[in-house]
C-alpha positions in Angstrom: -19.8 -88.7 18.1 -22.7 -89.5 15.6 -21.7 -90.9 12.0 -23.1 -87.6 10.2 -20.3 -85.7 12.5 -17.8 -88.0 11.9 -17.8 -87.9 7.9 -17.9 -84.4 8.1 -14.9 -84.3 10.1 -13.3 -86.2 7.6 -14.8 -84.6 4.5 -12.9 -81.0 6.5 -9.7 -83.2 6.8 -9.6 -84.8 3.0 -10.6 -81.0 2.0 -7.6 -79.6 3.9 -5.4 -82.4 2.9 -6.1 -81.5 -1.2 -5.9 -77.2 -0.5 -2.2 -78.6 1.2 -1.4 -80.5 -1.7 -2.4 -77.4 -4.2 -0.3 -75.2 -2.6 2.2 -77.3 -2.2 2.3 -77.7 -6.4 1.8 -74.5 -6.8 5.0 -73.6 -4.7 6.8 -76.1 -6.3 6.1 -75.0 -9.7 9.1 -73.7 -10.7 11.4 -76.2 -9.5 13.4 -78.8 -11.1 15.9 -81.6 -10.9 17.2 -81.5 -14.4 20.6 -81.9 -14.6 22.8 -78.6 -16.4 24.9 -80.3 -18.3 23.9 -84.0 -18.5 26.7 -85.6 -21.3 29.7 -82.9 -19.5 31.0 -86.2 -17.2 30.9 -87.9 -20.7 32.7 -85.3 -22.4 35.4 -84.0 -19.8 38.5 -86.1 -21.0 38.3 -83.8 -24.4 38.2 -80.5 -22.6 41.0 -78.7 -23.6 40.1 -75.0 -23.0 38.3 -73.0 -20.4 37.6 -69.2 -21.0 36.2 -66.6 -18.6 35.3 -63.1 -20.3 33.2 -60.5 -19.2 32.9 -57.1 -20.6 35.7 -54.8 -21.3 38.6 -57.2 -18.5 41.1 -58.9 -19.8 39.9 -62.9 -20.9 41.1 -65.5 -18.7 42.0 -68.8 -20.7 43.3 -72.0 -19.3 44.0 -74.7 -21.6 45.2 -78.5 -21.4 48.6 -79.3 -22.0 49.9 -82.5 -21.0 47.7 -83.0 -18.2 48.1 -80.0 -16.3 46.4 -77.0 -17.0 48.6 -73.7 -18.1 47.6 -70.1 -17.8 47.8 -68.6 -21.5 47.4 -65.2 -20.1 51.0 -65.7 -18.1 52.8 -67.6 -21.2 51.2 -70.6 -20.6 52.7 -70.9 -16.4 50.6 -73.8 -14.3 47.5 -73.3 -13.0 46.1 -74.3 -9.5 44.3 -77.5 -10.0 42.2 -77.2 -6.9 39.8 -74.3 -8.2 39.7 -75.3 -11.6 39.1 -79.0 -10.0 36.3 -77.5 -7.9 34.1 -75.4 -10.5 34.6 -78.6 -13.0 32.9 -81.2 -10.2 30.2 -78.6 -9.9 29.5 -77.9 -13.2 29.2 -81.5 -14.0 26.6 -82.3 -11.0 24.9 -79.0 -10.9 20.9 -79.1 -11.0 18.6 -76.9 -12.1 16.8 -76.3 -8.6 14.3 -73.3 -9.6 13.3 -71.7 -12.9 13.8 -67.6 -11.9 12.7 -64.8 -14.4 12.7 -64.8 -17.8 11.8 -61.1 -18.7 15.5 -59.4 -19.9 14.6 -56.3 -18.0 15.5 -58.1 -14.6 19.0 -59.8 -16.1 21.3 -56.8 -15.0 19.9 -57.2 -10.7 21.2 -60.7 -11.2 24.2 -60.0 -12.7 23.0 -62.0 -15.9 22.6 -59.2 -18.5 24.7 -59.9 -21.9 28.5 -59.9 -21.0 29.4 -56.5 -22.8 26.9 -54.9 -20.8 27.5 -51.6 -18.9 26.0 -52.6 -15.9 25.0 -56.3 -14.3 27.0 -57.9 -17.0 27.2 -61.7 -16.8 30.5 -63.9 -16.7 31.0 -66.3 -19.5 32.1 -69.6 -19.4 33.4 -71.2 -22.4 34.1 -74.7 -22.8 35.9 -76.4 -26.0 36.2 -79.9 -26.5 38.4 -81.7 -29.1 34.9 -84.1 -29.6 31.7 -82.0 -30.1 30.0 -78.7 -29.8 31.5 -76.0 -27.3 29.9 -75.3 -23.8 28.7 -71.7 -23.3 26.7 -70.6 -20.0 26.4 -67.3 -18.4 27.0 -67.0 -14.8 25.1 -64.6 -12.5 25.1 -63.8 -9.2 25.2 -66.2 -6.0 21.7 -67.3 -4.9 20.3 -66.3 -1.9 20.7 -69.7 0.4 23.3 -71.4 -2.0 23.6 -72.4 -5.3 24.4 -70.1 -8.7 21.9 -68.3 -10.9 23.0 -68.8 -14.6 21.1 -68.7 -18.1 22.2 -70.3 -21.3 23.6 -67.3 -23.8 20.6 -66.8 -26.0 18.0 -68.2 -23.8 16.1 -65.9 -21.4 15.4 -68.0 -18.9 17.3 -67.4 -15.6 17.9 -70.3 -13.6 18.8 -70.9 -10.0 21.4 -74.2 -9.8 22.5 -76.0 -6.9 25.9 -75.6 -6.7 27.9 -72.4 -6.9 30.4 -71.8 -9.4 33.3 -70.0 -8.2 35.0 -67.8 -11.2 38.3 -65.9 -11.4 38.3 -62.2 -11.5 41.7 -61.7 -12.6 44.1 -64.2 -14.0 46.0 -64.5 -10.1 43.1 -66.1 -9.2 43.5 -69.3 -11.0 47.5 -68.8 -10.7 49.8 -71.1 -8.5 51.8 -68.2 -7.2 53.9 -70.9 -4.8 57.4 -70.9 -5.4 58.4 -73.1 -2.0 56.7 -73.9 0.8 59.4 -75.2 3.7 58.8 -75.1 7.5 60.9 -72.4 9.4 61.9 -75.3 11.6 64.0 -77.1 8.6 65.8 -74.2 7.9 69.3 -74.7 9.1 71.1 -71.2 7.7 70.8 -68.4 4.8 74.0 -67.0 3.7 73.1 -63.6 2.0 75.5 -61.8 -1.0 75.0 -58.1 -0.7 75.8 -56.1 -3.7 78.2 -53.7 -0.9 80.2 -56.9 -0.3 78.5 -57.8 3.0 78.2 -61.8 3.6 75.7 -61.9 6.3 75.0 -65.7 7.4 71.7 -66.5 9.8 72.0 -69.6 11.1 71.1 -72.1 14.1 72.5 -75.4 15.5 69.0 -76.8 16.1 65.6 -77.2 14.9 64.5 -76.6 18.4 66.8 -73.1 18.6 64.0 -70.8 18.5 66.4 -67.7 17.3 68.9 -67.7 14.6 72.2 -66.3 15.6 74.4 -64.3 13.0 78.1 -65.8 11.8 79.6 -62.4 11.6 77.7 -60.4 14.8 79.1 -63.3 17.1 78.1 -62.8 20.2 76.4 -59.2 20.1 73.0 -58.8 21.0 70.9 -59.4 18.2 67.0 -57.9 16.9 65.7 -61.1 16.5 62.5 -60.0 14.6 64.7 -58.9 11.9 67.1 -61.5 11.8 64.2 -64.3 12.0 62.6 -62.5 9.1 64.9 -63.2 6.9 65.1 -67.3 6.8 61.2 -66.7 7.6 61.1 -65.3 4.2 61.5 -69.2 2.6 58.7 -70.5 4.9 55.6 -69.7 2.5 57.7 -68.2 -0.7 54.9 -66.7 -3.6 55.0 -64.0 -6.2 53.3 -61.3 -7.5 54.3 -62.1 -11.4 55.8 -64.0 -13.6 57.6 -63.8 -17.1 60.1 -66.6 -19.2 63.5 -65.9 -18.5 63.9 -65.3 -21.9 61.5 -62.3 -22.2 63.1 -60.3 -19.2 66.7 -58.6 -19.4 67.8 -58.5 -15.7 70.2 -55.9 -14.8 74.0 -57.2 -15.2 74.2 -57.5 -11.0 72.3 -58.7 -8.6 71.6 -56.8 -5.8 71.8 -59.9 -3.4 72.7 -63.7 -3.8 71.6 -66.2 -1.2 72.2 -69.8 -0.2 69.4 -71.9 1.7 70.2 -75.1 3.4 67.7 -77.1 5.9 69.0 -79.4 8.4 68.3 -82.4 5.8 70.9 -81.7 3.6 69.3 -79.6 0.8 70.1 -76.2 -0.3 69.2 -74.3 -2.6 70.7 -70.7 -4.9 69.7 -67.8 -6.1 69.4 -64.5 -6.9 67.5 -61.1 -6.4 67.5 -58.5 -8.9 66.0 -54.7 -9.4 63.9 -54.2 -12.6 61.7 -50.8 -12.8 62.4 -50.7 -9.3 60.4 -53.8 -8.7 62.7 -57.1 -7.3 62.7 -59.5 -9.5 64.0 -63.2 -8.1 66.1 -66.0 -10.6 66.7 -69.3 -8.7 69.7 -71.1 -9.2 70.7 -74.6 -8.4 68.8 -77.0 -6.2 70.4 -80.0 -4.5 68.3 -82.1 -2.6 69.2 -84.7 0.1 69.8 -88.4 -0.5 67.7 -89.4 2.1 64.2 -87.6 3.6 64.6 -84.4 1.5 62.2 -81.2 2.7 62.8 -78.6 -0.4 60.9 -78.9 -3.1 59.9 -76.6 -5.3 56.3 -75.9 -6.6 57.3 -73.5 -9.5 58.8 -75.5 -12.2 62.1 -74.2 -14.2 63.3 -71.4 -16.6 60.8 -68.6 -14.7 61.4 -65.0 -13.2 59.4 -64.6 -10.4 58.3 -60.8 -9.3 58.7 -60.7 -5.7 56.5 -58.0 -3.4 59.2 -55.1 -2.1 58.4 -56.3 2.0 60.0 -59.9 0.9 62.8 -58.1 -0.6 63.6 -55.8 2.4 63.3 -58.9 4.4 66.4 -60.4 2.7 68.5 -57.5 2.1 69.5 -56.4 6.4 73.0 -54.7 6.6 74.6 -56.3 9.5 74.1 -53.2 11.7 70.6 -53.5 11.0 70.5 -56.7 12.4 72.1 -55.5 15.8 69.5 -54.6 18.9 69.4 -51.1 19.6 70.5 -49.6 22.6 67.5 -48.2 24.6 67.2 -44.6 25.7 67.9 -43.9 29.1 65.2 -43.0 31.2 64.5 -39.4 31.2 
C-alpha cells in the first residue's frame, strides 16, 4: 500500500472515530450522575416524619417515635420497617441518570402532573427533619428499564433516577398486619370455647403426627381438612384492622375463647368477638416457655385486631362439623 493510501485510510478512520465520539455526546446529552439528595445520609438521624399524599386519598403519615416508626393514620400502630427501610436507602443513593421533559403538558403521561390533579397526578413525598428545611419530591411513574421518574415540586424538569421508589397506596401497605407467626409443626393442641357451650380440643401427641385428632370425637373418623384448619389458623396469624382497645366496645360475650399451646411449653389466650358482623379478636395472656420458647408475638399489647370472616369460620367448627361424612352409596 503506498503512503498517500495509507494516510488516507487513516484520515477515514480518525474521521469516523470523531462522528463516533459526536454521537456519542450527543446521546449522552441528557444524562447525569448527580446525586438526588446529596446531604439526606447526613440528615437522616432527624427524620422524624414521612408523608405520602396524592389528590383527593387519604394521606399516609409515618412518624418516629422511639425508634420505630408508627402509622398515624391507625393511632399511631407500628409500621413495617422493611419498606420504609427500602425507599429510605434508595432515596438517599438515588442518581439522576437522564434529564426527561420539561414542558408541563407531558407531566400527566408520566404520572408527574401536580398532586391534586384529575388525571396523571403525581405522589408526594414529604420529608421533615427536626434540623433543617423539609424534603419535598414528586414521584412519577416507573421508568422504562428501571429506575423512577420524579421532578422537584415547582421545578419542571422531569427526571429519570436510578433507583425506584416504591410508595404505599393505602395505609395497609406500610402496615405490619402480623399478629404471630408459629410453625403448624409446634402446635401441640387448641382448645376452642363456643358460645353454645361446646369445648372442642384439636390436638396431637407429636410434631411428626401429620393429623390432629379431636379430645371429644375419640375415635370417630374425622375431616381432617377441617379439623387441621383450625390450629392452621395460628401458622401465619394477620389482620385486616386495627383500633385501641380503648376505642372499641366489644359485645358483653365472646362468641369463642381459645387456648394455644406448642409442644415447647407456651400457650397462649384469647378471644373472638362479633362487631357489625365483622370478628373482631382480643388476646389474652401469653406464657412463654423457660427454655427454647416458639410463640412470640409481633403485634405489641392493648390492640383489637379485625380478623377476615374465613379465619373466623376456621376457628368456630361445631363438633359434628368436624366428623367425615358418610359417602353416598353408589347409585
Amino acid at each position: 500500500m503506498g503512503h498517500r493510501n495509507l494516510w488516507a485510510l487513516l484520515a477515514a478512520t480518525l474521521l469516523m472515530l470523531v462522528v463516533i465520539a459526536l454521537q456519542r455526546d450527543d446521546e449522552g446529552a441528557g444524562l447525569s450522575s448527580e446525586v438526588l439528595f446529596s446531604d439526606l445520609k447526613l440528615r437522616g438521624p432527624s427524620l422524624t416524619r414521612i408523608t405520602v399524599s396524592r389528590g383527593e386519598a387519604p394521606k399516609i403519615e409515618l412518624r418516629l417515635s422511639h425508634g420505630q416508626w408508627m402509622l398515624t393514620s391507625e393511632h399511631g400502630y407500628p409500621a413495617d420497617t422493611l419498606p420504609v427501610t427500602e425507599l429510605l436507602r434508595n432515596l438517599g443513593e438515588a442518581k439522576k441518570l437522564e434529564a426527561k421533559t420539561a414542558s408541563p403538558e407531558f407531566h400527566a403521561r408520566l404520572g408527574l402532573a401536580e398532586p391534586d390533579s384529575a388525571e396523571g397526578a403525581a405522589t408526594l413525598l414529604t420529608l421533615k427533619f427536626t434540623k433543617g428545611k423539609t424534603l419535598k419530591l414528586l414521584v412519577g411513574n416507573a421508568g422504562q428499564s428501571g429506575g423512577q421518574l420524579v421532578r422537584m415540586p415547582g421545578d419542571n424538569q422531569v427526571w429519570l433516577i436510578d433507583k425506584p421508589l416504591l410508595l404505599p397506596s393505602t395505609d395497609m401497605d406500610w402496615l405490619n398486619n402480623e399478629i404471630l407467626n408459629l410453625p403448624l409443626d409446634r402446635i401441640q393442641s387448641l382448645t376452642v370455647k363456643r358460645a353454645d357451650g361446646q369445648t372442642i380440643t384439636v390436638q396431637r401427641d407429636s410434631a411428626e403426627q401429620i393429623n390432629f385428632a379431636v379430645a371429644e370425637l375419640k375415635d370417630a373418623t374425622l375431616d381432617n381438612r377441617l379439623v387441621n384448619g383450625m390450629p392452621n389458623a395460628f401458622s401465619v396469624l394477620s389482620f385486616n384492622e386495627v383500633v385501641p382497645r380503648e376505642q372499641l366496645t366489644l359485645p358483653g360475650k365472646p362468641k369463642l375463647s381459645f387456648t394455644l399451646k406448642t409442644f415447647a411449653g407456651d400457650s397462649l389466650t384469647g378471644e373472638l368477638f362479633e362487631q357489625a358482623e365483622q370478628p373482631w379478636l382480643r388476646l389474652g395472656e401469653l406464657k412463654t416457655a423457660k427454655e427454647g420458647s416458639v410463640l412470640k408475638l409481633t403485634a405489641p399489647e392493648g390492640w383489637l385486631f379485625r380478623l377476615q370472616p374465613y379465619q373466623y369460620q376456621a376457628l368456630n367448627q361445631p363438633l359434628s362439623a368436624l366428623k367425615a361424612k358418610a359417602a353416598e352409596p353408589a347409585q
